[in-house]
C-alpha positions as CSV (number, residue, x, y, z in Angstrom):
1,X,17.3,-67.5,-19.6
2,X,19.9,-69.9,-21.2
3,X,19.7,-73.7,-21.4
4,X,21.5,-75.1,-18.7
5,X,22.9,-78.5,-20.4
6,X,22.8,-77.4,-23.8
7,X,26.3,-78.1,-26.0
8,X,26.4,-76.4,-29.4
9,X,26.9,-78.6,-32.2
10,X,28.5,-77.5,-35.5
11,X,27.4,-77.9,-38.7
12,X,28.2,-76.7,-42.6
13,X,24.3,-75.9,-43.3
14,X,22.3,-74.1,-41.6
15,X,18.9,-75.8,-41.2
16,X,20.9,-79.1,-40.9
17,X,22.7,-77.4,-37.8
18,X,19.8,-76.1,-36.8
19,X,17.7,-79.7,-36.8
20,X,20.7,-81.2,-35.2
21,X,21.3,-79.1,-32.2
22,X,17.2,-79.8,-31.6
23,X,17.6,-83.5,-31.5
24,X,20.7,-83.5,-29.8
25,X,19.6,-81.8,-27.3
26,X,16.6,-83.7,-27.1
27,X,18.7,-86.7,-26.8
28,X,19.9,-88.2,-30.2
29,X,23.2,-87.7,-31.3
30,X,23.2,-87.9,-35.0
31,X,25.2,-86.4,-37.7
32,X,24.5,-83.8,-40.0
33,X,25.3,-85.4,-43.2
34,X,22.7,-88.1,-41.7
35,X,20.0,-85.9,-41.2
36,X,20.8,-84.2,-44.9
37,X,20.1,-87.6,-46.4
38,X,17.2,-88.7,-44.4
39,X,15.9,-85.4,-45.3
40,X,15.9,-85.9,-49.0
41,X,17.8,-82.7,-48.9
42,X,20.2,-82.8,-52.4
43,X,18.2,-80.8,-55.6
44,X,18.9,-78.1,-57.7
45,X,16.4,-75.6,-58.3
46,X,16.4,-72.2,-60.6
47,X,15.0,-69.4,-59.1
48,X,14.8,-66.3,-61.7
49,X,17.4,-63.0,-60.4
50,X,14.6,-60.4,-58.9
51,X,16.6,-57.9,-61.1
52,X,17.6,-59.3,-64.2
53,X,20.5,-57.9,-66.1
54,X,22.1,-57.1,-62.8
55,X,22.1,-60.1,-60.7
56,X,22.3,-64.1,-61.7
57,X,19.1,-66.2,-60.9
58,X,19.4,-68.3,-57.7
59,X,20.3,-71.7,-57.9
60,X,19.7,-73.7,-54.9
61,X,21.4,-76.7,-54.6
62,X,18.5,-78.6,-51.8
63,X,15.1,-78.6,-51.6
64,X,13.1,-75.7,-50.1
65,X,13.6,-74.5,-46.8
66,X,11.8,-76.8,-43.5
67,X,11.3,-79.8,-45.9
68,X,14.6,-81.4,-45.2
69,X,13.3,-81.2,-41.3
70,X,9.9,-81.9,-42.5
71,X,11.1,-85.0,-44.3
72,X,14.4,-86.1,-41.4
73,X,12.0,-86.2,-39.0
74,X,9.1,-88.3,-40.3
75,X,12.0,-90.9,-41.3
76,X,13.2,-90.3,-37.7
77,X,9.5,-90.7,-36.5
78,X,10.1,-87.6,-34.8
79,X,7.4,-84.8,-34.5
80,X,8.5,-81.5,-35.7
81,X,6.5,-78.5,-34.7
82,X,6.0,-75.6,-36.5
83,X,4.2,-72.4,-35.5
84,X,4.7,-68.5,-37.5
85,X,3.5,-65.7,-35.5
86,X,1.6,-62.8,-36.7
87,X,4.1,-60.4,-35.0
88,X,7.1,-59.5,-33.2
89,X,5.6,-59.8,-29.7
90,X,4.2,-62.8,-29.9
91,X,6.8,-64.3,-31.8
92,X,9.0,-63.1,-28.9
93,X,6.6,-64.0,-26.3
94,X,6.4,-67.9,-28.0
95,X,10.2,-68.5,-28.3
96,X,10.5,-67.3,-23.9
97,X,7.7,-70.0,-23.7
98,X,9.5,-72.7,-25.6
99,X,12.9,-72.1,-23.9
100,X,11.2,-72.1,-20.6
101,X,9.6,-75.8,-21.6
102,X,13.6,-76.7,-22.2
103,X,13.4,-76.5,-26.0
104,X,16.0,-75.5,-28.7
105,X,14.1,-73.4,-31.4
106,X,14.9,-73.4,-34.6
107,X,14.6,-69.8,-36.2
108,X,13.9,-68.8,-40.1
109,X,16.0,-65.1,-40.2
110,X,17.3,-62.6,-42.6
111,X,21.1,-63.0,-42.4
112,X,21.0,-58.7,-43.1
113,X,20.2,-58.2,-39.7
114,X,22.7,-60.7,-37.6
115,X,25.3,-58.4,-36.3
116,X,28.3,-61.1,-36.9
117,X,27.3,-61.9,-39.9
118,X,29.9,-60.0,-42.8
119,X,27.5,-60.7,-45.6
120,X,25.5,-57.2,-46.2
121,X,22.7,-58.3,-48.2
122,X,19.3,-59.9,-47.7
123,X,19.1,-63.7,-47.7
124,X,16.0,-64.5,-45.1
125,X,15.8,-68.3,-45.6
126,X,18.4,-68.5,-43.6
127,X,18.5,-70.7,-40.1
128,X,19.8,-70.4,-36.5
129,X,18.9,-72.5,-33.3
130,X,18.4,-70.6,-30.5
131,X,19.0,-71.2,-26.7
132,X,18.9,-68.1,-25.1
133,X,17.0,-65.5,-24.3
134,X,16.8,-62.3,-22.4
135,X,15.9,-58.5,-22.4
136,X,19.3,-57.5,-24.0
137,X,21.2,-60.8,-25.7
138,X,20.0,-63.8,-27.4
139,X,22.2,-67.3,-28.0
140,X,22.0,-68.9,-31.0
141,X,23.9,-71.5,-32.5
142,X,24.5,-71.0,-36.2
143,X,27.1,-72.8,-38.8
144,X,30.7,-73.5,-38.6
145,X,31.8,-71.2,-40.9
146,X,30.0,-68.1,-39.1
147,X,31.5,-69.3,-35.7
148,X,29.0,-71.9,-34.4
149,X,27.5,-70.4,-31.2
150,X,27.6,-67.2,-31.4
151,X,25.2,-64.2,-29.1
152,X,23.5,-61.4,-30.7
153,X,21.4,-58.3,-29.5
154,X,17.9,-59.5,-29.0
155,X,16.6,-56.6,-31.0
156,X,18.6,-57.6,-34.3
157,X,17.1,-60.7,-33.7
158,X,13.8,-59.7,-33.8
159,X,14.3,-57.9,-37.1
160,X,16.3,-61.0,-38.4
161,X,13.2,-63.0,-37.9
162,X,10.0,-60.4,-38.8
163,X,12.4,-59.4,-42.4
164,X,10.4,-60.2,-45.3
165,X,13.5,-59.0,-47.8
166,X,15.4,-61.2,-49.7
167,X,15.0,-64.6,-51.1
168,X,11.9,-66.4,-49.6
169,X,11.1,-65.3,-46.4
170,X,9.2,-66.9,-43.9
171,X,8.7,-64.0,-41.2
172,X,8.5,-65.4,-37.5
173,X,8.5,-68.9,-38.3
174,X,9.9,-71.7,-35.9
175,X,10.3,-75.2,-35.2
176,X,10.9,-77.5,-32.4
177,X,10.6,-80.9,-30.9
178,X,8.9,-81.6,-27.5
179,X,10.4,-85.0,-27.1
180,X,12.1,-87.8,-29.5
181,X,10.5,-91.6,-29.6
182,X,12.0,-93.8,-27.1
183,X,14.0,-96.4,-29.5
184,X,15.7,-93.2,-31.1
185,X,18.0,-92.3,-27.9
186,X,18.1,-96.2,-26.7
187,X,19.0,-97.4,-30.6
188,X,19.7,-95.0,-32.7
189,X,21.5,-96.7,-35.5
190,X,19.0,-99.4,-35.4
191,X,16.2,-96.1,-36.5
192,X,18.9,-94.6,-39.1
193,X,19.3,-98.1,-40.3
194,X,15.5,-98.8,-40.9
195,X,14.7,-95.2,-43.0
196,X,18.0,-94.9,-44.6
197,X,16.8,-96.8,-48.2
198,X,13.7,-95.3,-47.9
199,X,14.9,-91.9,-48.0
200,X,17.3,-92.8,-50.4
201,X,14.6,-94.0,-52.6
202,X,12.7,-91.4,-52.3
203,X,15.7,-88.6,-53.1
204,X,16.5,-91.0,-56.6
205,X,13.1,-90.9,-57.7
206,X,13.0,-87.2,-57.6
207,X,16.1,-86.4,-58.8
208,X,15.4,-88.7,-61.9
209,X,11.6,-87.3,-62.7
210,X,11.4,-84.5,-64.8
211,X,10.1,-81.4,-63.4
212,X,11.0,-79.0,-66.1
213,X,13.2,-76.4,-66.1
214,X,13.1,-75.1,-62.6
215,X,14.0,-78.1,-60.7
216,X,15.9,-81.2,-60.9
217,X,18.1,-82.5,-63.7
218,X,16.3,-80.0,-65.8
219,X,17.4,-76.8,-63.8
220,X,20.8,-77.6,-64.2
221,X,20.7,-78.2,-67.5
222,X,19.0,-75.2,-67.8
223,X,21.7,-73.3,-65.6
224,X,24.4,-74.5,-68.1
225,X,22.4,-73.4,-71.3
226,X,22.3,-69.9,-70.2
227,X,25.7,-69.1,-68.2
228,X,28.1,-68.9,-71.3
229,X,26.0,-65.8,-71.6
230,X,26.3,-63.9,-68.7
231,X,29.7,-62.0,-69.7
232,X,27.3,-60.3,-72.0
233,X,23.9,-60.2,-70.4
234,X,24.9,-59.1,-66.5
235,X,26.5,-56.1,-65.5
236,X,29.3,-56.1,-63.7
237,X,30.0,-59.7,-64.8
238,X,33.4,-59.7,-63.5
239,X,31.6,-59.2,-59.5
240,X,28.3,-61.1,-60.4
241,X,30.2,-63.9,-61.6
242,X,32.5,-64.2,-59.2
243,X,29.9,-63.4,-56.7
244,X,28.3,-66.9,-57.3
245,X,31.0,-68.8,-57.1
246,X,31.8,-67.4,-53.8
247,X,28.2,-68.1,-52.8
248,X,28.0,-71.8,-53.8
249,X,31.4,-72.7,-52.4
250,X,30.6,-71.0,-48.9
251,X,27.0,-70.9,-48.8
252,X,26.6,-74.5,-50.9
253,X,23.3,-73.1,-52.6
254,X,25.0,-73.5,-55.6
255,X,25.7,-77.4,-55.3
256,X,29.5,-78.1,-54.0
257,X,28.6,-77.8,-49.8
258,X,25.0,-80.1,-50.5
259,X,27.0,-82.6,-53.1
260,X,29.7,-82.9,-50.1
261,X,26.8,-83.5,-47.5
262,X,25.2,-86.3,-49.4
263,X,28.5,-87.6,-50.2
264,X,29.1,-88.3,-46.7
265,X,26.0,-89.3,-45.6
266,X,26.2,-92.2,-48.6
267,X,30.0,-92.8,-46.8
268,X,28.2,-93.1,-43.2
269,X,25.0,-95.1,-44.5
270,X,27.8,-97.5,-46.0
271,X,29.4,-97.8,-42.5
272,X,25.8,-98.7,-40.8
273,X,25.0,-101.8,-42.9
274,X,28.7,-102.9,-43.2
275,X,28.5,-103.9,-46.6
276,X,30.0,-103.3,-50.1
277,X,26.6,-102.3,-52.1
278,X,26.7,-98.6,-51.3
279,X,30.4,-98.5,-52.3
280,X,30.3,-97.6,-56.2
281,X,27.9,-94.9,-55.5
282,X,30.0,-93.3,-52.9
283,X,33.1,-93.4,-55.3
284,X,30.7,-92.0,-58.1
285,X,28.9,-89.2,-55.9
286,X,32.6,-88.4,-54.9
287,X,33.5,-87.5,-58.2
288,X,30.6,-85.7,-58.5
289,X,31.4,-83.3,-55.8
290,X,35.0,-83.2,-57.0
291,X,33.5,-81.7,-60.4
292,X,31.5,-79.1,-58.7
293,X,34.5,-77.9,-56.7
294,X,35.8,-77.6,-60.3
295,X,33.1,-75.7,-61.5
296,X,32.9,-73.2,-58.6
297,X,37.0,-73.0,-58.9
298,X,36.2,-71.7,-62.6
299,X,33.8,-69.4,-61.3
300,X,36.6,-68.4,-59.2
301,X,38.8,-67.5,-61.9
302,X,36.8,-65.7,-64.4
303,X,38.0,-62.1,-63.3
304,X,41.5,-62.8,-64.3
305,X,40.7,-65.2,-67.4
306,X,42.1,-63.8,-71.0
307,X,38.6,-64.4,-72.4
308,X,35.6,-64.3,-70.6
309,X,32.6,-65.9,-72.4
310,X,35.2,-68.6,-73.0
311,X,35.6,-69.1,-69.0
312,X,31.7,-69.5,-69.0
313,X,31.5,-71.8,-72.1
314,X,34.0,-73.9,-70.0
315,X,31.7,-73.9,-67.0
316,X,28.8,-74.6,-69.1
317,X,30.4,-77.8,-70.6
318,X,31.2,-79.1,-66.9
319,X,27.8,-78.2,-65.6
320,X,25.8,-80.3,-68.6
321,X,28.9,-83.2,-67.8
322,X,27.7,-82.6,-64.0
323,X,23.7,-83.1,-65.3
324,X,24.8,-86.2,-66.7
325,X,27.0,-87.7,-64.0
326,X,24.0,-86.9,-61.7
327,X,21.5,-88.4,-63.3
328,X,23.3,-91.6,-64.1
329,X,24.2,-92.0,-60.2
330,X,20.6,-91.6,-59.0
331,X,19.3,-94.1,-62.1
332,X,21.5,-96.7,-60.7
333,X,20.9,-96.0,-57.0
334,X,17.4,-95.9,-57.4
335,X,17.1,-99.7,-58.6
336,X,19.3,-101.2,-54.9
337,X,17.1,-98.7,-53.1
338,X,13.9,-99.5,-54.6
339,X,14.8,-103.4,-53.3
340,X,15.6,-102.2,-50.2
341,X,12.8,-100.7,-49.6
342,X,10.6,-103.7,-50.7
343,X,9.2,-100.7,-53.6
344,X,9.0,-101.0,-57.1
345,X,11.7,-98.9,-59.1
């Protein structure tokens, strides 16, 4: 069975797209960027590589994987179900259910086993919404860049979502909304207006508190004392290097897709409450997305530079300038935000 009056909706992320095809089609039109922001979404964390000396530690860009729903859809006042099935059958067996009540699901997968998908290795935090469902086929919606709605065998399916390879997995799990609050679908940017600060608040606070070296301002800093040595430490650096910078410009774990999200969501917060105070830090978060483009563009290049630990040095220069930038923006939008929210900075 297939949704009758559902419309795809694209996104760049996936568990943004995801969460937005859900309320959508539950009745809210809102925008991705918005639901990034409300969700607190923008981090960086370090993950160590599972095979060190071959492969570059992952460096996520957001916060872990559900918690920008978690966190959208409290600020929303939405109620977000979640449920992980023991196995395939049931798992199965739940999403038929959910569909039947008229529900978009929101699936955690292993991009390894989605037939249209050209990446060939194992990333299984990955998110699709699905709104279809037979014997043979399933309809899923995922992100722009892998063709939006797309349909799938429902047996690559099932092993997309019972994989528990690649980076953290979450086998079976999904999420759904039953039905948004009233005032959300009757006056929407009334809601978005009332938890926009809040959330903003809450994202400056973390991303100023030190939280070591895996997470925050710390990670990245972190990130740029080490990568001036990976032309000697990983093997092949030319492919591993590269590699990332293909992953964080069209993936956006690295930073450059998540910096571009926030960045508009500060553009579309501006545009709610019509005036001027959001305007330096959307010209200053701007810039900050314009360096990561420049960072990932340098990743880009490394194969063909004359010197490669040189190439890296440069990179790690522009990530600790990044660091800076960062944490100076969220200092400074943490004190309007704070006021805003009637909280103390």
């Amino acid at each position: 069975m297939r949704l009758a009056t559902f419309q795809p909706q694209l996104g760049d992320h996936c568990e943004t797209t995801t969460l937005r095809n859900m309320i959508h089609h539950a009745g809210a039109g809102i925008s991705e960027p918005m639901l990034f922001g409300l969700g607190q979404g923008i981090d960086f964390q370090y993950w160590d590589a599972p095979d060190p000396g071959r492969g570059a530690p992952m460096l996520t860009g957001r916060i872990e994987p559900a918690l920008v729903s978690r966190n959208a859809c409290s600020a929303l006042g939405v109620e977000l179900h979640q449920a992980q099935p023991p196995d395939p059958e049931s798992a199965f067996s739940a999403a038929v259910e959910l569909l039947d009540a008229g529900h978009v699901v929101g699936m955690s997968v292993d991009i390894f086993h989605l037939d249209y998908f050209s990446s060939r290795s194992h990333f299984a935090s990955h998110y699709i919404a699905l709104y279809g469902l037979d014997d043979s086929l399933a309809h899923v919606v995922d992100t722009g860049q892998q063709g939006g709605a797309q349909t799938l065998p429902t047996e690559s399916l099932r092993r997309a979502r019972a994989s528990s390879e690649g980076f953290m997995p979450s086998p079976h799990l999904h999420l759904y909304i039953e039905q948004l609050p009233a005032r959300l679908t009757t006056d929407t940017d009334a809601v978005l207006r009332e938890g926009i600060w809040n959330a903003i608040r809450l994202t400056a606070q973390r991303m100023t508190t030190d939280r070591g070296p895996r997470y925050g301002i710390g990670a990245l800093r972190r990130a740029a004392s080490e990568i001036a040595g990976w032309s000697d430490t990983l093997a092949p650096a030319d492919e591993v290097v590269q590699g990332v910078g293909r992953f964080w410009r069209f993936a956006g774990t690295g930073g450059a897709n998540f910096r571009k999200l926030y960045h508009a969501f500060l553009i579309e917060a501006r545009q709610l409450y019509g005036d001027g105070e959001l305007d330096p830090f959307v010209r200053d978060f701007g810039e900050v997305q314009q360096q990561w483009d420049e960072v990932i563009d340098m990743l880009m290049a490394y194969r063909g530079a004359d010197d490669g630990r040189k190439q890296l040095e440069a990179v790690a220069a522009r990530l600790d300038a990044i660091a800076d930038a960062e944490q100076a923006v969220f200092e400074k939008l943490l004190v309007p935000a704070a006021k805003r929210a009637g909280e103390p900075v």
